[in-house]
C-alpha positions as CSV (number, residue, x, y, z in Angstrom):
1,X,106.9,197.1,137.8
2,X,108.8,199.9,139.5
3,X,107.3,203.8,138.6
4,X,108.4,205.6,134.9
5,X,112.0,208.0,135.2
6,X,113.3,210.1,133.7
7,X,116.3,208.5,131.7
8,X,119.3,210.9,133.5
9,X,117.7,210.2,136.9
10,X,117.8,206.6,136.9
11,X,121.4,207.0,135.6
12,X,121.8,208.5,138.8
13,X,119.4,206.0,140.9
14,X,121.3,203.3,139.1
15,X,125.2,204.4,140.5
16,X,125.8,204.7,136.9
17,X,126.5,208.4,137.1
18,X,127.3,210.9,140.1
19,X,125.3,213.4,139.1
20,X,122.2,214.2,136.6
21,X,123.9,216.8,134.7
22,X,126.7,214.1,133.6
23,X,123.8,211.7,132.9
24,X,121.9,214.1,130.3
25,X,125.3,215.4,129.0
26,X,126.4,211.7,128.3
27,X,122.5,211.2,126.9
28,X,122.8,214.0,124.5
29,X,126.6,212.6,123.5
30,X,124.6,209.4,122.2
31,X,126.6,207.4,125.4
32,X,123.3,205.8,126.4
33,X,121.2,202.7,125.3
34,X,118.0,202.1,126.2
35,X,117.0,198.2,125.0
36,X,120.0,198.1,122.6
37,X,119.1,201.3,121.1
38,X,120.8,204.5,121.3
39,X,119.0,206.8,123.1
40,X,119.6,211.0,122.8
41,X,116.6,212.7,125.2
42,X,117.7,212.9,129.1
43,X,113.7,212.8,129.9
44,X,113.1,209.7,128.1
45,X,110.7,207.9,130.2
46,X,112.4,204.3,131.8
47,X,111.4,201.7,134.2
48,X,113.7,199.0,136.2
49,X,112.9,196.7,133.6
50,X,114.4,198.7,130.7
51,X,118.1,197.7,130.0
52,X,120.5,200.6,130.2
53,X,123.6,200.6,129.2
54,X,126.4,203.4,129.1
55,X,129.0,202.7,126.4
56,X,131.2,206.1,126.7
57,X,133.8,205.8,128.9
58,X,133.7,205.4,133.0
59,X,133.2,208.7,134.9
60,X,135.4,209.2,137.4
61,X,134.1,212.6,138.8
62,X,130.8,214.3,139.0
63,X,131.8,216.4,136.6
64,X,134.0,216.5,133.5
65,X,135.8,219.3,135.0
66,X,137.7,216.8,137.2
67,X,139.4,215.0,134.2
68,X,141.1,218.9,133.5
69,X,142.1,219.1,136.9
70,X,143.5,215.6,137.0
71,X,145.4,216.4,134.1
72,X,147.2,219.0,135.7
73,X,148.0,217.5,138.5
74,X,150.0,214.3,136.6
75,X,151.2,216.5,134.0
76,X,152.8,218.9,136.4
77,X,153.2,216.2,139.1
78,X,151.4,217.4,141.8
79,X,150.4,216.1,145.6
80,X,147.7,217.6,147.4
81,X,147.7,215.2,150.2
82,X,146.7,216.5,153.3
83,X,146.2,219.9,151.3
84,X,143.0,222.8,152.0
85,X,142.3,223.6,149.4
86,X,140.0,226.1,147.6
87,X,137.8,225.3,144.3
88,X,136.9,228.9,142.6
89,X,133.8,228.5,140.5
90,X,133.1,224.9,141.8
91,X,130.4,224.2,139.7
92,X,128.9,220.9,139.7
93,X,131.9,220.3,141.2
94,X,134.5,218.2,139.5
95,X,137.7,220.4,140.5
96,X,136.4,219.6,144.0
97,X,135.5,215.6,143.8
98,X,138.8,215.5,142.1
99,X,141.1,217.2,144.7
100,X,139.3,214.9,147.4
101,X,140.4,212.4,145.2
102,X,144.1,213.2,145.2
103,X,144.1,213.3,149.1
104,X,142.9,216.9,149.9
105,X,141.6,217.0,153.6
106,X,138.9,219.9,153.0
107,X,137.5,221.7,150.2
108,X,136.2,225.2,150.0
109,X,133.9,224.8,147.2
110,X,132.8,229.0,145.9
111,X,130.3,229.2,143.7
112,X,128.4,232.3,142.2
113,X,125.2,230.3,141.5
114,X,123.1,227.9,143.3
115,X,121.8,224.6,143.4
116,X,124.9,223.1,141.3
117,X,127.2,221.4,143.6
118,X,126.6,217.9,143.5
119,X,124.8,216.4,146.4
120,X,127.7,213.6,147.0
121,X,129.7,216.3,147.5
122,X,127.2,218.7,149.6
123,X,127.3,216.5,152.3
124,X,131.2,214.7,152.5
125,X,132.1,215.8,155.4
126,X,135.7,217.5,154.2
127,X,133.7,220.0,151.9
128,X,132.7,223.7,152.7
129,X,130.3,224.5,150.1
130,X,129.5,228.4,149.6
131,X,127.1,229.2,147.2
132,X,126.3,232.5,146.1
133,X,129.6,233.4,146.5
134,X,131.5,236.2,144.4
135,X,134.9,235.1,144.4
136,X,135.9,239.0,144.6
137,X,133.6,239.0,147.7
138,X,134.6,236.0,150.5
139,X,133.5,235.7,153.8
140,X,136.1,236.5,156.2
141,X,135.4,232.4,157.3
142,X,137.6,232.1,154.0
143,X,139.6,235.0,153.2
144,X,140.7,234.1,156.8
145,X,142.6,231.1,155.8
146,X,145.8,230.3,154.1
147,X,145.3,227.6,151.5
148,X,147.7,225.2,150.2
149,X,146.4,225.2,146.5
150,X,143.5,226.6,144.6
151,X,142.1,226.1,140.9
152,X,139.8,227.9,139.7
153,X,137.1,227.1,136.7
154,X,135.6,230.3,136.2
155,X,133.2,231.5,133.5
156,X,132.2,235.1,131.9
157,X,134.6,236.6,134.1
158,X,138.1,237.5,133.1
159,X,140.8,235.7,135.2
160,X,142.7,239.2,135.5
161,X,139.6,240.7,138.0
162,X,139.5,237.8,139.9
163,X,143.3,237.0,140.4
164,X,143.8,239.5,142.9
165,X,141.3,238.1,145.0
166,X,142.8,234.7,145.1
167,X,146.7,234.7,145.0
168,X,147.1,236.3,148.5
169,X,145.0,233.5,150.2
170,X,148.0,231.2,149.2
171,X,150.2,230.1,152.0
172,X,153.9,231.5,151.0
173,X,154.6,228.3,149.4
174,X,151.3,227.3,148.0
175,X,150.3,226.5,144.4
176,X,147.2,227.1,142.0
177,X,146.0,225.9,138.7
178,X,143.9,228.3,136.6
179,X,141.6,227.1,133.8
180,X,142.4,229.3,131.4
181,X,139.2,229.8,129.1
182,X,140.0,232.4,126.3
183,X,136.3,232.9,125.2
184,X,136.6,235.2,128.5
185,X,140.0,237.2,127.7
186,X,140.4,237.4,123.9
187,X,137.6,239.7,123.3
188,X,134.5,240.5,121.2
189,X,136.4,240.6,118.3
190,X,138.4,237.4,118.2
191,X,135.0,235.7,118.7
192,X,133.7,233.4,116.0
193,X,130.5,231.4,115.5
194,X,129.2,229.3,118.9
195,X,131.4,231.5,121.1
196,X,134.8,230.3,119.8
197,X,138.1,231.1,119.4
198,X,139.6,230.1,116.5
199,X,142.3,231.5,115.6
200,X,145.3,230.3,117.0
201,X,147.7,233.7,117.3
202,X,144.4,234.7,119.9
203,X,145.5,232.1,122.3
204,X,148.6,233.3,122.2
205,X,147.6,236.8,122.9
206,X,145.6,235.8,126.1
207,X,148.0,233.7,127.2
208,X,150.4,236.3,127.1
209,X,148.3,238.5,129.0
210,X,147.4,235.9,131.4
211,X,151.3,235.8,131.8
212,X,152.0,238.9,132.7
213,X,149.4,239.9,134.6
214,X,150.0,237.2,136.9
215,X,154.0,238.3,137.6
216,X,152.8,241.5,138.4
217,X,150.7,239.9,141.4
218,X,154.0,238.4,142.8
219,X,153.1,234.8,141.6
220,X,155.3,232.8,139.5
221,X,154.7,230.6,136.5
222,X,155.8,227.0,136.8
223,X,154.1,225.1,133.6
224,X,151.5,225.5,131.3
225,X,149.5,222.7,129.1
226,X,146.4,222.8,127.4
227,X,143.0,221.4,128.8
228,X,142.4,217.5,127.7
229,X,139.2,218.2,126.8
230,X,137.4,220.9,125.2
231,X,135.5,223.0,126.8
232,X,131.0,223.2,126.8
233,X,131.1,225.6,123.6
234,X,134.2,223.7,121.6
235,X,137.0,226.0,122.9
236,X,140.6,224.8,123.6
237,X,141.6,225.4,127.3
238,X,144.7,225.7,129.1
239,X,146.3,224.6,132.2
240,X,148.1,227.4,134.1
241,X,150.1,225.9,137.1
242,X,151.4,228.6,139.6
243,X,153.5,228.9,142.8
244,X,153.9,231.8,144.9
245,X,157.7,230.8,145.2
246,X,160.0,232.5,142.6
247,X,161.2,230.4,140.1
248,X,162.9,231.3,136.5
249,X,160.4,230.2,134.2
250,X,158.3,231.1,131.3
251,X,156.3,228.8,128.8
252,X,156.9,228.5,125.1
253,X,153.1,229.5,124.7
254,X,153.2,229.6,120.6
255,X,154.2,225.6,120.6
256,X,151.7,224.7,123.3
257,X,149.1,226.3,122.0
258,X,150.0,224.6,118.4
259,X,150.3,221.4,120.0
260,X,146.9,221.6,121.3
261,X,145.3,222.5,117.9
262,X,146.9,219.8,116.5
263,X,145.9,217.3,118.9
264,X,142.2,218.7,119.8
């Protein structure tokens, strides 16, 4: 009989997740059986022997934070074939496993903490992980570089102090998504219960904001959608796409952000 695991690593062990934080997020989601029984602690003890079954749906990144990305990317019909690209706030790193995915050749991966990235993705060869990393405070190794498209997931930051640091690392023509995560922008104020946002006239507001801050930097709104999923504390996110070439646009921010209340 092989030696006792944890329940999330032999998830891992077993191929049937990328990474350990998936595993324990899809163990506390009651996505996991252990011997036909639902099982909700990630340091459940298991062996070989045990039968272990995940019954959510396949993972197709290491992180859930791919399936945002990806839905920016069909939504506003994007390529990033052949792309470099740079992930701000990479996290685990689903932005990142995702834009290899779609056909990037390398990935700048910044991260402020350490220890997150997954290790799949620590040692592909077409990813440049820098951890530790304030994204207002690149090495010259990347500020150095003119990228073809960035997206950034970024957390208890606003997106306004950090989008000065980003859009002039775009090539003339290059693109970006932004998360945008309004727990971050709306203020103290328009914060419920469990760090939410709630009401939606505050979405609007940050949106808004988001909006025209970003035409003062020279870079141009080309769509806007709202995040598939929800983000770790129940917020509704959006999906900012941007290009650095003018173009006439502006969202109807009100209806998006009803659409996604009505839908999320």
């Amino acid at each position: 009989m092989s030696e006792p695991q944890r329940l999330d690593i032999m998830l891992v062990s077993l191929g049937i997740f990328k990474s350990r934080e998936t595993a324990k997020r899809a163990i506390l989601a009651s996505s996991v059986k252990v011997n036909g029984k639902i099982q909700e602690k990630p340091a459940y003890s298991v062996t070989e022997s045990d039968m272990i079954e995940y019954i959510g749906e396949p993972q197709a990144y290491v992180s859930r934070g791919g399936l945002k990305l990806k839905r920016a990317i069909d939504y506003f019909g994007l390529s990033l074939k052949g792309y470099t690209c740079l992930d701000a706030g990479a996290s685990t790193g689903g932005f990142t496993d995702c834009m290899l995915q779609e056909g990037a050749r390398e990935v700048y991966a910044v991260e402020g903490g350490r220890g997150q990235l997954d290790a799949s993705l620590i040692n592909h060869p077409a990813v440049h992980s820098y951890e530790k990393t304030d994204v207002r405070a690149m090495p010259r190794e990347i500020t150095d570089i003119s990228f073809d498209f960035l997206a950034s997931d970024l957390s208890f930051i606003s997106l306004t102090m950090v989008m000065p640091y980003l859009f002039p690392l775009l090539k003339e023509d290059g693109k970006g998504v932004l998360l945008v995560k309004p727990e971050f922008e709306a203020g103290r104020e328009a914060i419920g219960k469990n760090g939410v946002v709630k009401n939606p006239r505050d979405h609007v507001r940050v949106l808004n904001h988001i909006l025209s801050e970003v035409r003062k930097l020279n870079v141009f709104p080309a769509g806007l959608t709202y995040s598939p999923i929800k983000g770790g504390s129940g917020n509704i996110e959006f999906l900012l796409y941007l290009t650095k070439r003018p173009i006439d646009y502006y969202p109807d921010v009100k209806e998006i952000v009803d659409q996604a209340f009505s839908i999320l």
